[in-house]
N, C-alpha and C positions, 0 to 999 in steps of 0.2 A: 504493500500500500504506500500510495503517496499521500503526501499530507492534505491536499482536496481527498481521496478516498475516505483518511481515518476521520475528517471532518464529519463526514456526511454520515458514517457509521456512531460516531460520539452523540450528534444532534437523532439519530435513526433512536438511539439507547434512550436520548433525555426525552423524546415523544412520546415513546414505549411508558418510560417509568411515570410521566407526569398525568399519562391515563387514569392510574390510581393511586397513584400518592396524595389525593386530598381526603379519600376512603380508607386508606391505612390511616392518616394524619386524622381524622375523623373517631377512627375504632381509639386509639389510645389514649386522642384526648378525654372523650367521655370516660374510658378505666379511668385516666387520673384524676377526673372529678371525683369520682364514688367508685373506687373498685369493689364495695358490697352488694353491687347494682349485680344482678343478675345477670342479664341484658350486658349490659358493657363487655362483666368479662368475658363474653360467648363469645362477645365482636371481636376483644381485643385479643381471645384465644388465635380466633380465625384468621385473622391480620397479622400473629407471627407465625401462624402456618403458610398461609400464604407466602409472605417474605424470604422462609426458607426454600419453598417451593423456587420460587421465583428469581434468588439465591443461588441456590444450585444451578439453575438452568442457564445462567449469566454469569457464570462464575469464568468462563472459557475467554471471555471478552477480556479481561485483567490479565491475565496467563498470560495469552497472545499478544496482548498489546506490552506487555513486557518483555515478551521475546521481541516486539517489533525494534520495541527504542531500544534494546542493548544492541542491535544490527544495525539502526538508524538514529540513533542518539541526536543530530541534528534538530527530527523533526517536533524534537522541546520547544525549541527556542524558532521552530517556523511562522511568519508573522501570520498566514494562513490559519495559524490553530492557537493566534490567541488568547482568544479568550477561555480556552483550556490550558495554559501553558501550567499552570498552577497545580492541575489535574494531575497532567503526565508528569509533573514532576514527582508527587506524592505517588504516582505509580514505580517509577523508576527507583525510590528509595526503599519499596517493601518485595523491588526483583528478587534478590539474591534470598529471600527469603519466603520466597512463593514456594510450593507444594506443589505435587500434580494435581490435573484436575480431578479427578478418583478422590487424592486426598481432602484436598479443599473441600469438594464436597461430603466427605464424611464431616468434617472439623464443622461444618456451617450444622448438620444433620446432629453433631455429639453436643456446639452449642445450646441448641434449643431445649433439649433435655437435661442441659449439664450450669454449666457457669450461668447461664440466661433465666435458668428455671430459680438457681437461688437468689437473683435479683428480684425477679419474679412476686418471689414467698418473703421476700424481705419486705415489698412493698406491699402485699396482702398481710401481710402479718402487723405490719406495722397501723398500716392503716384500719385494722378494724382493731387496736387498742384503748381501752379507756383511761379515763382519769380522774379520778374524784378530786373537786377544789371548792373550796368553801368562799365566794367575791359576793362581797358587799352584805353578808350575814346569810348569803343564799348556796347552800350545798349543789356543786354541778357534774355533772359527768360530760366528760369532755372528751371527743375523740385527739388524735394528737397535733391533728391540722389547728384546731384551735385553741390547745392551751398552751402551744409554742407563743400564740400570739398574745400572751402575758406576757413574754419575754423581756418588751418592750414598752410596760407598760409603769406610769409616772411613779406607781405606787411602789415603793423600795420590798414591802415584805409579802403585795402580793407575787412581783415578780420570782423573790425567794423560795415561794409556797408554792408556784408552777414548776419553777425549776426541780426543786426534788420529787416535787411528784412525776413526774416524767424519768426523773434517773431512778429511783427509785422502783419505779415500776418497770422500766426497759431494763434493770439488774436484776430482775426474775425471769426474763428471758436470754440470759446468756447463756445459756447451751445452746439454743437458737443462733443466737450472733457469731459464738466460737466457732460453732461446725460449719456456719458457710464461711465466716472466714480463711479456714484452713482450706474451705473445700475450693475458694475463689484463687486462692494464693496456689495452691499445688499446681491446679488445673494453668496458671498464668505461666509458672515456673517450666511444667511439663514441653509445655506448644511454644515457649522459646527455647527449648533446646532441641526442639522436632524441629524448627524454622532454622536454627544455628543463628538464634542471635548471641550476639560475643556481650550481651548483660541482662537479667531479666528488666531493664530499665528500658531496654532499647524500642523493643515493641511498642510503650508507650509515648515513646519520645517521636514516634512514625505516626502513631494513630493520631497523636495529640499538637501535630505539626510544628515540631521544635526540635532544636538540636541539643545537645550535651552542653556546647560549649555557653549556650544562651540559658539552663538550668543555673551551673555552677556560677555564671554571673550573680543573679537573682539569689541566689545563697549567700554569697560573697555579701553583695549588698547588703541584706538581712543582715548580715555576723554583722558587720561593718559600723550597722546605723541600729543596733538594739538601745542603745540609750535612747535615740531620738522617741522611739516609740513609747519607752518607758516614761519619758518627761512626759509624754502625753497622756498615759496612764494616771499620773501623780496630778497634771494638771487638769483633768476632768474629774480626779477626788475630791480635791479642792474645788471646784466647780458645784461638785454634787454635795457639799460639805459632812463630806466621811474623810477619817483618816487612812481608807485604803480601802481599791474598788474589789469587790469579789464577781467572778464569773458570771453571775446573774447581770454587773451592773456595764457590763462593757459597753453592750449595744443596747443599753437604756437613754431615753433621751434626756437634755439637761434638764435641769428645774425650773420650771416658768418660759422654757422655750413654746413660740406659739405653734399652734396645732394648724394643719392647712390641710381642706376638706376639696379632693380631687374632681372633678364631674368626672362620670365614664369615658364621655367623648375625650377629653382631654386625656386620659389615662391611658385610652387604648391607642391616641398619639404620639406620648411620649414611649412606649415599649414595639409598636411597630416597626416593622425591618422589609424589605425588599423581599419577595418571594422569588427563592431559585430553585435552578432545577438537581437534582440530586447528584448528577455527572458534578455539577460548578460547585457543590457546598463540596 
């Protein structure tokens, strides 16, 4: 292929996905409204069936267009292609650690059932937990989307009385938390040393479009400037007038800071973003 060919096959892929991507985009957002809903989670069941389905059957497209650019390395940087150049580059950085397609497709097939499913069970889990909290002389039970949002809230000891209720109660489910933790971590550890990455860091560092050298910066930084952060600590205590903030009080707001009441329109202006197609995110 020349770079008009793999053009026309990239935009042939982004037509194909953009058919239902607003349907898959649909099934999940409702699970993350209420994944107690019955309903939702049948959709949003359905929608990672699908995906994998659909997954596998696309999976040849990545393969191949990584064999393409390691023989034609070039057509990265062809002005033809763009507005993928960004694409192909993130393809060309997870070559050497591409599968066949056999494999690949097991890996997408062992996800769904494996690492995905205890994401999955973390967020059903989590989300049908309660929480009992006693605001304003009125005893509540609170799912945990809501009594997070005491978090933030003016009052120094109801903030304190959310906060443990919440750890408190999510430290009766750690066997829960531990087994998939281990069970996330092995599986992470396992499929980078099937891929031959030279760090289990590295996958991430691909998936998450960054390199090594721009981590250790941002570490460096942090080491570098931990007082600055700290004065700011000390000077929002003094703000809040305590002699030292505790965890509940970090991302509380100051005292007598004014409240500012959003309209929706306005709200759903400030968080909107450009809709693309799945090939360009």
């Amino acid at each position: 292929m020349d770079s008009k060919d793999l053009l026309k096959l990239l935009e042939l892929k982004d037509s194909f996905i953009l058919r239902f991507d607003g349907a898959l985009l649909y099934c999940r957002l409702m699970y993350s409204a209420n994944s107690t809903d019955a309903t939702a989670k049948q959709l949003n069941d359905a929608a990672d069936g699908a995906m994998v389905k659909v997954g596998q059957a696309l999976i040849f497209i990545d393969l191949e267009l990584g064999g393409l650019l390691v023989n034609k390395p070039s057509l990265t940087a062809d002005p033809v292609l763009g507005e993928y150049r960004h694409y192909l580059e993130r393809i060309s950085r997870r070559v050497p650690h591409m599968l066949s397609e056999t494999e690949e497709r097991l890996v997408i097939s062992k996800d769904k059932n494996g690492i995905n499913a205890w994401q999955t069970l973390q967020s059903d889990w989590l989300s049908t937990r309660t929480f009992e909290l006693t605001v304003k002389g009125k005893k509540k039970t609170l799912p945990y989307g809501q009594i997070v949002g005491y978090y933030q809230n003016p009052d120094r000891d109801l903030r304190k009385r959310s906060n443990q209720a919440v750890y408190e109660g999510l430290g009766k489910d750690e066997l829960v938390w531990a087994s998939a933790i281990r069970s996330v971590c092995e599986d992470h550890v396992r499929m980078c040393e099937l891929r031959k990455h030279p760090t289990p860091m590295n996958q991430s560092l691909i998936d998450n479009d960054v390199d090594q050298q721009t981590v250790d910066g941002l570490m460096r930084a942090i080491a570098k400037h931990v007082a600055l952060y700290q004065k700011y600590l000390r000077l929002k205590a003094k703000l809040m007038g305590i002699p030292k903030l505790a965890n509940y009080d970090v991302v509380a707001p100051l005292p007598k800071a004014p409240e500012t009441n959003c309209a929706w329109t306005e709200a759903r202006k400030e968080v909107s973003m450009p809709t693309w197609s799945l090939t360009r995110r």
